[in-house]
C-alpha positions as CSV (number, residue, x, y, z in Angstrom):
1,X,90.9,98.0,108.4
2,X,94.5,96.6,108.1
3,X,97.6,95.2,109.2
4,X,98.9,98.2,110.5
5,X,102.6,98.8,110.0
6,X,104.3,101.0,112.5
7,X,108.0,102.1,110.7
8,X,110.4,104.0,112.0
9,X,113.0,104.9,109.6
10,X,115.9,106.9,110.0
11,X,118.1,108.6,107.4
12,X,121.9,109.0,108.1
13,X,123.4,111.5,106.0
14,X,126.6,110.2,104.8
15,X,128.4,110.4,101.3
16,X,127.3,108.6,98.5
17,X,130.3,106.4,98.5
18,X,129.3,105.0,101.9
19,X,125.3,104.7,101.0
20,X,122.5,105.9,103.1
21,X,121.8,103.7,106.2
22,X,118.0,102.9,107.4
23,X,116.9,101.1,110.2
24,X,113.5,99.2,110.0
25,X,111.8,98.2,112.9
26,X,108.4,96.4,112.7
27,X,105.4,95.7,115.0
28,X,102.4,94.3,113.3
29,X,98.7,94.9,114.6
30,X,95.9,93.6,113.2
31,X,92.2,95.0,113.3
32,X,89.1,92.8,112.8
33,X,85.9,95.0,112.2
34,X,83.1,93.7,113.5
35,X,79.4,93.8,112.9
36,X,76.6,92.8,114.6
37,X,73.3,92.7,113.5
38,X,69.7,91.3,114.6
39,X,66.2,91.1,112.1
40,X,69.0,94.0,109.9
41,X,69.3,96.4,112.9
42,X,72.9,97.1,114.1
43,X,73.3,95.8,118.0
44,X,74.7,98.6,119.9
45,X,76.4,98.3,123.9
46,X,78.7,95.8,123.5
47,X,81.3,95.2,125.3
48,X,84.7,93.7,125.1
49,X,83.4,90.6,126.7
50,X,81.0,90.0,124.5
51,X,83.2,88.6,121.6
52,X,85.3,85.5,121.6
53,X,88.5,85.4,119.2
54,X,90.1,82.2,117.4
55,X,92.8,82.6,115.0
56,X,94.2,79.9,113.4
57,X,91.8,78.1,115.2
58,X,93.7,79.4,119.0
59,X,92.0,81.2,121.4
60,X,93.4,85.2,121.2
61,X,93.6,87.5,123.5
62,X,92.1,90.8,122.4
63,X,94.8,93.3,123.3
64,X,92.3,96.8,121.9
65,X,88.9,97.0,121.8
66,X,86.9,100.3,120.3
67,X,82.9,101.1,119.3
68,X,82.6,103.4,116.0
69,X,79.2,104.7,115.6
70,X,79.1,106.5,112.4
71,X,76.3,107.8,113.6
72,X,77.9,110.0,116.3
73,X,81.4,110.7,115.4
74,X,82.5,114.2,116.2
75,X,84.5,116.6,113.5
76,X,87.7,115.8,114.3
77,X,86.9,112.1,114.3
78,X,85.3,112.3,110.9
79,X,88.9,113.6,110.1
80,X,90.6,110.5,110.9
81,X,91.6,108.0,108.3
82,X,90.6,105.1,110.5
83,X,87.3,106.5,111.4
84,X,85.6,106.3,108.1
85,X,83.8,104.4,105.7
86,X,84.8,104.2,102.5
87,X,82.1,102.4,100.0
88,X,83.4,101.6,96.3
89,X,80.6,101.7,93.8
90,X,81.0,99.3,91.7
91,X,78.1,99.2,88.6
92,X,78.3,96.0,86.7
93,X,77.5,97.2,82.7
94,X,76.8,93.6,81.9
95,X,73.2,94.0,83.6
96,X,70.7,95.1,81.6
97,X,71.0,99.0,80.6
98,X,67.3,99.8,82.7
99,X,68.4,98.3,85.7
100,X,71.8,100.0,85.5
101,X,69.9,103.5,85.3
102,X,67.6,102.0,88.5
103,X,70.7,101.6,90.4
104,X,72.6,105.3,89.2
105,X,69.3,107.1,90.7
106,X,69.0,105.2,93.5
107,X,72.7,105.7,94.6
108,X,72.6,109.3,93.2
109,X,69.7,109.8,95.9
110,X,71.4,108.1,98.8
111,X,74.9,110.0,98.4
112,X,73.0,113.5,98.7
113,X,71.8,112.3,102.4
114,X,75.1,110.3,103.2
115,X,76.8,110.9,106.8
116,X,80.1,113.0,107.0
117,X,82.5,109.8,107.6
118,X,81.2,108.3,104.2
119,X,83.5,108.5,101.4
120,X,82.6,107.0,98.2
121,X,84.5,106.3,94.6
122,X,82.6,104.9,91.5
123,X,83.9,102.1,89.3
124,X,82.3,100.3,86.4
125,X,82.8,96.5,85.8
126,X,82.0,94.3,82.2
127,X,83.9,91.2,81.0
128,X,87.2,93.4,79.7
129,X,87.8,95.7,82.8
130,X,87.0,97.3,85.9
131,X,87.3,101.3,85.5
132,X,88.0,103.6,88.3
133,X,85.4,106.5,87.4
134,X,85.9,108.8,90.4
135,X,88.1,108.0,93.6
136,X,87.7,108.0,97.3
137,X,86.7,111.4,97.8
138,X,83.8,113.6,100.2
139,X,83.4,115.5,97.9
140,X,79.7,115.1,96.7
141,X,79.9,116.8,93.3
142,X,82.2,114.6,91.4
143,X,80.7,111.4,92.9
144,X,77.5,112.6,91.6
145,X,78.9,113.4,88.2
146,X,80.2,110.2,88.5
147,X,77.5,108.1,88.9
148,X,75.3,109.8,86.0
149,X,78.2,109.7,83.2
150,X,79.9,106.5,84.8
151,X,82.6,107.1,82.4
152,X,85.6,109.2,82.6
153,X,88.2,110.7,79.7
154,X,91.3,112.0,81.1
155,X,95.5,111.8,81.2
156,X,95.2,111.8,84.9
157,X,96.3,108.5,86.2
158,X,94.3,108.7,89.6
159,X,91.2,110.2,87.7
160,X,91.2,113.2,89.9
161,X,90.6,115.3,87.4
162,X,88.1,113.2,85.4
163,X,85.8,115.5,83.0
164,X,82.1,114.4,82.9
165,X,80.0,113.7,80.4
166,X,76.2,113.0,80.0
167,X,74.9,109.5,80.7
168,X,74.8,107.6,77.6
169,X,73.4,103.5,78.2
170,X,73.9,101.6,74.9
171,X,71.0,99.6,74.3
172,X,71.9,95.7,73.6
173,X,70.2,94.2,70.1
174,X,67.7,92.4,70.4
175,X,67.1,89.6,67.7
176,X,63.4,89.0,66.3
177,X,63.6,85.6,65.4
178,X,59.5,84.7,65.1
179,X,56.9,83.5,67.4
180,X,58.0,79.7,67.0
181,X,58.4,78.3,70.3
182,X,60.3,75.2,68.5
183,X,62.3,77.4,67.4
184,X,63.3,79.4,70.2
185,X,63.6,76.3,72.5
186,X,66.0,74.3,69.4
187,X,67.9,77.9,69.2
188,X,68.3,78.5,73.0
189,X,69.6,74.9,73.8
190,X,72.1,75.1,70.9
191,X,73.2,78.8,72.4
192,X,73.8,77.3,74.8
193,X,75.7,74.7,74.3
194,X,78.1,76.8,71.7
195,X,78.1,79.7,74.5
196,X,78.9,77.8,77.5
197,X,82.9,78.0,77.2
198,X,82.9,81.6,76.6
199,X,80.9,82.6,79.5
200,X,82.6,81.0,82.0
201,X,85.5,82.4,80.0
202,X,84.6,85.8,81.3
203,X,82.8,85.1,84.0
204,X,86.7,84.0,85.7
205,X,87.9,87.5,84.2
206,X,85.2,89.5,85.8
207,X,85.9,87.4,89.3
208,X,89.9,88.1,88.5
209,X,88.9,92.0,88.1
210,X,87.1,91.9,91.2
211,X,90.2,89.7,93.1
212,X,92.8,92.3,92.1
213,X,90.6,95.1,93.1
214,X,91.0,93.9,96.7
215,X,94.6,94.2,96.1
216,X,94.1,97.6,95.3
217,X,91.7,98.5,98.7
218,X,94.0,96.2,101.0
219,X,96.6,99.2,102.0
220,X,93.6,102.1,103.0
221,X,92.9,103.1,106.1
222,X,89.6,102.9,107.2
223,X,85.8,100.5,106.9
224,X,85.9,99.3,103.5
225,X,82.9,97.9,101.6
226,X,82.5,97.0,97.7
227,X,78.5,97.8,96.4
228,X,78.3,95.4,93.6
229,X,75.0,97.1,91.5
230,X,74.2,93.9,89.4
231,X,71.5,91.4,88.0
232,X,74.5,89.0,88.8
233,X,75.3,85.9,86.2
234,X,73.9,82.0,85.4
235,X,75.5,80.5,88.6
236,X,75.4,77.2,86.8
237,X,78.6,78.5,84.5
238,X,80.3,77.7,88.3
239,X,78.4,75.0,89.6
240,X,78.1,73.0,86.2
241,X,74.6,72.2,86.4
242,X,71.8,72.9,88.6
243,X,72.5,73.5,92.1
244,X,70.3,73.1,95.7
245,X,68.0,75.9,97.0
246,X,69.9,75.8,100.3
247,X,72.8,77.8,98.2
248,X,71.0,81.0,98.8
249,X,70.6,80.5,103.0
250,X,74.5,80.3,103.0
251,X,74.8,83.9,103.7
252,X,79.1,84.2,104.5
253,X,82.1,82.9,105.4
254,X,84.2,80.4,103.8
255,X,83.6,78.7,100.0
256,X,83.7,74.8,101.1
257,X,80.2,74.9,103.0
258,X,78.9,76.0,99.3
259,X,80.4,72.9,97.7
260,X,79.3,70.5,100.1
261,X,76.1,71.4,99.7
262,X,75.4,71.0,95.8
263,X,74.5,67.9,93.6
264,X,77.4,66.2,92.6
265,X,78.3,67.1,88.3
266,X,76.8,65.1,86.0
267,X,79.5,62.3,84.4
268,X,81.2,64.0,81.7
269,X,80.6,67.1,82.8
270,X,83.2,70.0,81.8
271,X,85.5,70.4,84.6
272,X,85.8,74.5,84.4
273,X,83.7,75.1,87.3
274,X,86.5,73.5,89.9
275,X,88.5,76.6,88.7
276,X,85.7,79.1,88.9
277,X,85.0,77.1,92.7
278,X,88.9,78.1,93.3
279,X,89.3,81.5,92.2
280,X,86.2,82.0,93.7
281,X,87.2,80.8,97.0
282,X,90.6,82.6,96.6
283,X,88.6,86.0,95.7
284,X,87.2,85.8,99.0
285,X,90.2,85.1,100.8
286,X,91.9,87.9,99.2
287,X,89.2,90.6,100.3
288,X,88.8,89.1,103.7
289,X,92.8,89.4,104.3
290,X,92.5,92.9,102.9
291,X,89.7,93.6,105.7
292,X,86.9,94.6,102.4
293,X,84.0,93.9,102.7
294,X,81.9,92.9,99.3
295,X,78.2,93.9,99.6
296,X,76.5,92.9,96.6
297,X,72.7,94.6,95.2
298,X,70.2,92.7,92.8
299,X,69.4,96.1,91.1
300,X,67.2,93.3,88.5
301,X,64.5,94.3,91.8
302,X,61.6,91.6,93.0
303,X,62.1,88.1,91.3
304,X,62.2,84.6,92.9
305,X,64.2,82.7,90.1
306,X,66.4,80.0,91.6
307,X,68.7,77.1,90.2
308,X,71.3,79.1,88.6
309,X,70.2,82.6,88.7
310,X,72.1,85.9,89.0
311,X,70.7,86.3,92.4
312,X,72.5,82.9,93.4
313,X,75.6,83.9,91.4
314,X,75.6,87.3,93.7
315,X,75.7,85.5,96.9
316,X,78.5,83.3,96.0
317,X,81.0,86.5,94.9
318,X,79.7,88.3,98.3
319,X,81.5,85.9,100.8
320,X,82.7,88.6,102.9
321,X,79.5,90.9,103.1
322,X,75.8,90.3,102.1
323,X,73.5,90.7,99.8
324,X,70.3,92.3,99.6
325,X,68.2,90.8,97.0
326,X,64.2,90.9,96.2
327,X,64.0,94.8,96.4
328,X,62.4,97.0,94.0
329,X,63.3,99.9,96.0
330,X,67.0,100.1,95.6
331,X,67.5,103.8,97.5
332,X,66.0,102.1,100.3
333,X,67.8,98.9,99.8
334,X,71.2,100.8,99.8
335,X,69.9,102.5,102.9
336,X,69.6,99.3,104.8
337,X,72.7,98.2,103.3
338,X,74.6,101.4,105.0
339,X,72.4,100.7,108.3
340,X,73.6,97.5,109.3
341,X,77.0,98.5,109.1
342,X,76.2,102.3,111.2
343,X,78.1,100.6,114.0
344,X,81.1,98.3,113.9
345,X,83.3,96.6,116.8
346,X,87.5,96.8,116.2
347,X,88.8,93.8,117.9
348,X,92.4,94.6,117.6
349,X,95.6,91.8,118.6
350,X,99.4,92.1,118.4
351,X,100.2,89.2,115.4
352,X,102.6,86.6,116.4
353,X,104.3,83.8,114.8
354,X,102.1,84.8,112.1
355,X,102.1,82.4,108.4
356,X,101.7,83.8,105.3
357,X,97.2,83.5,105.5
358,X,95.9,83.3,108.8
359,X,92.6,82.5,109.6
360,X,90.1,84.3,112.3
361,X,87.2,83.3,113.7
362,X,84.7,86.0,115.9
363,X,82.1,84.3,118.4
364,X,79.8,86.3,120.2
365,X,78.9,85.1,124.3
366,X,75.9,86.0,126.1
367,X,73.9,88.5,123.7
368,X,70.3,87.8,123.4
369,X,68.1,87.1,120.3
370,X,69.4,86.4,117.0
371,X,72.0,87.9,116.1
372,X,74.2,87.8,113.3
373,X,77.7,88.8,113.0
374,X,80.0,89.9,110.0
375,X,83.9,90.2,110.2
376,X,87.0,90.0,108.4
377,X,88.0,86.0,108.5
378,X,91.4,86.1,107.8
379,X,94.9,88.4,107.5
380,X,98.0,87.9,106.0
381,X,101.5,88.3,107.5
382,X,102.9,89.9,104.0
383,X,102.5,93.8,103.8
384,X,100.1,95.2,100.6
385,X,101.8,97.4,98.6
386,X,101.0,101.0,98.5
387,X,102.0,101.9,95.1
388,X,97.9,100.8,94.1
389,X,96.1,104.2,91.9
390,X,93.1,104.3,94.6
391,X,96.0,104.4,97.3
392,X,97.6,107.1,95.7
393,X,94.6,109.1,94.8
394,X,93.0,108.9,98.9
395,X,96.7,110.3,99.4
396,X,96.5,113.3,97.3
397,X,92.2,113.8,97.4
398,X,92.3,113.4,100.9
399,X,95.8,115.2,102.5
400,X,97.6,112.0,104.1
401,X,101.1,112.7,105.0
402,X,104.0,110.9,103.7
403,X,107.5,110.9,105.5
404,X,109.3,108.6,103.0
405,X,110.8,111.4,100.6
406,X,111.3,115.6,101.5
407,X,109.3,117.4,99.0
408,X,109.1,121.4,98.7
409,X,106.6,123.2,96.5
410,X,106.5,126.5,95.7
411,X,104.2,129.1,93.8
412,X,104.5,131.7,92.0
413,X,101.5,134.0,90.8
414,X,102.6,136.7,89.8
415,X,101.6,136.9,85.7
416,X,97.4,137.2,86.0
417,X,95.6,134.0,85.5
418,X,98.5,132.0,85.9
419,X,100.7,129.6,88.6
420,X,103.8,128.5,88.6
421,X,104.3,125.3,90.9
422,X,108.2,124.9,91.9
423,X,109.3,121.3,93.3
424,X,112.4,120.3,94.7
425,X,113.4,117.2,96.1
426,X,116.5,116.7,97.7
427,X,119.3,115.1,95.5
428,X,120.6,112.8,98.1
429,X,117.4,110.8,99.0
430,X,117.2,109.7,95.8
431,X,120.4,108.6,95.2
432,X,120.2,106.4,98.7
433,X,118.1,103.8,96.7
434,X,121.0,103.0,94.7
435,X,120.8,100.2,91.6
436,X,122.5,101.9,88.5
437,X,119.3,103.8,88.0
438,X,116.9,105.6,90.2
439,X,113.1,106.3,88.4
440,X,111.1,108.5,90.3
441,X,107.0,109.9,89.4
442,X,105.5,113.5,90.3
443,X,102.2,114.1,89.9
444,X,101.0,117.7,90.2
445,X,97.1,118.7,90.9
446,X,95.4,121.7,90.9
447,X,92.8,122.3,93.7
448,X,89.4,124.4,93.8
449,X,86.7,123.9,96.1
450,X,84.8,122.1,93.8
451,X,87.5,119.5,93.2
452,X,90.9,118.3,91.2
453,X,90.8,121.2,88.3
454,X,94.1,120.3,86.5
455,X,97.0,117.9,86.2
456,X,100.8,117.6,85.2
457,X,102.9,115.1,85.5
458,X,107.1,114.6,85.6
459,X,109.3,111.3,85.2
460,X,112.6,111.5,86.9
461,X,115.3,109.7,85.7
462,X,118.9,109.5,87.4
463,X,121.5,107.7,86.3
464,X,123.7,107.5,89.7
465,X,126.8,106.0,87.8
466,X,126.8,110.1,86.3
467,X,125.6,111.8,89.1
468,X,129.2,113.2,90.9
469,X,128.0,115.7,93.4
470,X,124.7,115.3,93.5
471,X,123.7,114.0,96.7
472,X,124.8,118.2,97.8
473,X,122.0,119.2,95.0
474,X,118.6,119.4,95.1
475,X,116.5,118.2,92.1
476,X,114.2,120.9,91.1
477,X,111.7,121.8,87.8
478,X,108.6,123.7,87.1
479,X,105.2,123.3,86.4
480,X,102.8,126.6,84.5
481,X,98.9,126.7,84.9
482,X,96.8,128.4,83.2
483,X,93.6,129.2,85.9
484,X,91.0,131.5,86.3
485,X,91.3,134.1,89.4
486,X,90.1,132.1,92.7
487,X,91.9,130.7,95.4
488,X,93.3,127.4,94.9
489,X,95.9,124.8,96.4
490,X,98.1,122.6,95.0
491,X,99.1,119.2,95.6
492,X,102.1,117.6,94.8
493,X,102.4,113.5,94.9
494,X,106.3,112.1,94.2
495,X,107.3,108.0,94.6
496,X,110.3,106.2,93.9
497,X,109.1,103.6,91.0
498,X,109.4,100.2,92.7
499,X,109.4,101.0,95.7
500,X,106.5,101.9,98.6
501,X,108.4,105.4,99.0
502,X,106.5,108.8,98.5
503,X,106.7,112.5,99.4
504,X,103.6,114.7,99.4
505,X,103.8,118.7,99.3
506,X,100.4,120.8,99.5
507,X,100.6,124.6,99.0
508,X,97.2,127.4,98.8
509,X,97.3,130.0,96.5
510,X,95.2,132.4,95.0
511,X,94.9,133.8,91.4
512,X,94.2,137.5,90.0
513,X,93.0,138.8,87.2
């Protein structure tokens, strides 16, 4: 969940001269999702007085309280943006190519069997970038393409139209450099030492990636959870040396109890890992104010390595979620995963005199056993932009309204195996943004039942110091497809660049021979 921002804006129609007026007004709520678990078995019956809530360290009162079992929603529940679960995929190709292919089957078997209210998108992540594969969609078919190419090559910005190839895993080299164990050992230590600076190099862009990815999530609607599929990293490129067991028992929340806990750097140490520490803590921060929760997978399957393994390296990026670790059986791992989070608790409160990061703090009162409980631990008084790709795509994949901007669409089939898509937008709208120039994006998709079957795109460019008389105009242009007979709808997606205005248009059509 998010801050949710109600708006009310209203458009007076006035000349051009005089500018368009809008009135704003503001109330801020914001949604903590809670879960609780006990021995990794969701704790249903709860009630409102079962949960205590801090923020900023003050007692709140808990003005909403609501129970979503994804286990029993109805249709038109599943239909709701806020009652669904959204779970980004996210492989990490730096693992080792047979663990990668573990993790696609295992995922490729647990999305066939998947609930209604889950909707999933696949990503990749290495050292250079993280790639959006497939979107938030429910559409089974292109998730599963997804996961077994886990590539995509396409014009389409939002990769709604991504084709899919086979899977192809590159196979990394692997050096034969003799039986002497001298001279391994003199080899590895010197690796080492020449490699150290580099990997902490990209292990701070890979924790960037994953920090602006939260920035992408932070305005959808809906339970949000990042999968990370990895054999993790050498925790010690953070911690600078080796660190204590009781690392891995620190299962979330903040990043200072990690710190407190480790051995202190040896003198002359390299003083990197304090910035890995930060970004670290402020990658957590970032997803727990954008109400995501990062759920991280040893796909590397049974091992017990600790003092600087990946496995250690995993629990410190999932702050927010947890980790399941020690599992050859990654379908049923994943399966867990999903489990624990079948039921979640929204405590929701009016924010006021809100700073800029806010911290919260969930207790639970008189519920029996031991029970462990997961929420989002802070928010953030500053609204997340919705101009992000994945927030853009859930727009068009997934029909959400938009009210900022008027958009008409209309199609013409007339000519076989072919549609002609006609927008208009009205003239004056876009001139009530004012500036000396007013840059505006359309992107038209093609719909079949199997998914996003073609795309076109349009720039608008007005330049309002020439545009006399056009706030009585509307601002129109065309679009040809070439499709096979079938029935078909398209979806038409326009924003003002620069702003978090949008329209959206959808029309259904069929096609002849």
């Amino acid at each position: 969940m998010r801050i949710g921002l109600l708006t009310l804006v209203v458009l007076l129609s006035l000349p051009l001269a005089a500018q368009s007026v809008r009135e704003v007004t503001t109330v801020e709520v914001v949604e903590v999702p809670v879960y609780v678990t006990d021995h990794g078995k969701p704790v249903p019956g709860l009630t409102r007085e079962n949960f205590r809530l801090l923020v900023n360290g003050k007692p709140q009162s808990v003005d909403y309280f609501d129970i979503v079992d994804f286990a029993g929603l109805s249709a038109d529940e599943v239909q709701n943006p806020k009652q669904r679960r959204l779970y980004f995929l996210l492989f990490d190709l730096t693992s080792e190519p047979f663990t990668i292919l573990r993790a696609c089957t295992a995922v490729d078997e647990f999305v066939q069997q998947a609930g209604p209210a889950d909707m999933f998108a696949v990503a990749t992540l290495d050292n250079n970038r993280l790639n959006v594969v497939v979107p938030f969609t429910r559409n089974r078919d292109p998730i599963r393409r997804g996961i077994r190419s886990l590539r995509t090559e396409t014009r389409d910005p939002l990769r709604l139209t991504a084709d899919s190839p086979t899977l192809t895993v590159m196979e990394s080299p692997r050096w034969n450099l003799g039986d002497d164990e001298l001279v391994r050992n003199s080899l590895t230590e010197m690796m080492d030492d020449l490699g150290a600076e580099p990997e902490r190099r990209r292990v701070e862009h890979r924790i960037e990636l994953l920090d602006r990815l939260a920035r992408q999530l932070a305005p959808l609607e809906g339970h949000k959870h990042v999968v990370l599929f990895s054999t993790g990293f050498d925790a010690k490129v953070v911690l600078g040396g080796p660190s204590a067991r009781q690392l891995v028992d620190v299962r979330q929340g903040p990043l200072r109890p990690i710190t407190e806990r480790l051995h202190p750097a040896p003198r002359g140490a390299p003083k990197t890992e304090s910035r890995l520490l930060q970004i670290l803590g402020e990658m957590n921060t970032r997803y727990a104010g954008a109400s995501v929760f990062l759920d991280a997978i040893d796909i590397a399957g049974l091992r017990s390595t600790w003092g600087g393994g990946g496995k250690e390296a995993l629990y410190m990026l999932a702050r927010t979620g947890q980790v399941i670790a020690n599992r050859n059986d990654l379908a049923d791992a994943i399966g867990d995963l999903t489990d624990t989070q079948r039921i979640v608790y929204v405590l929701g409160f009016h924010a006021r005199a809100a700073r800029k990061t806010n911290s919260i703090r969930v207790q639970l009162a008189n519920v029996p056993g031991s029970p462990r409980v997961s929420y989002r631990r802070s928010f953030s008084s500053v609204p997340s932009s919705g101009t992000s790709a994945l927030f853009l795509a859930d727009i068009v994949a997934n029909d959400i309204p938009q009210n900022g901007l008027s958009v008409a669409a209309a199609i013409d089939t007339a000519k076989p195996r072919t549609a002609t898509l006609s927008i208009t937008i009205p003239g004056r709208e876009l001139l009530a943004f004012g500036g000396n120039r007013v840059s505006a994006q359309a992107l038209l998709y093609v719909f079949s039942a199997a998914g996003a079957v073609a795309f076109q795109g349009k720039d608008i460019e007005i330049d309002t110091k020439r545009a006399a008389g056009l706030e009585e105009l509307d601002i129109g242009f065309r679009r040809t497809f070439e499709l096979e007979p079938g029935t078909y709808v398209a979806k038409v997606l326009v924003r003002v660049i620069g702003t978090d205005v949008r329209g959206f248009a959808r029309r259904e059509f069929t096609v002849t021979n």
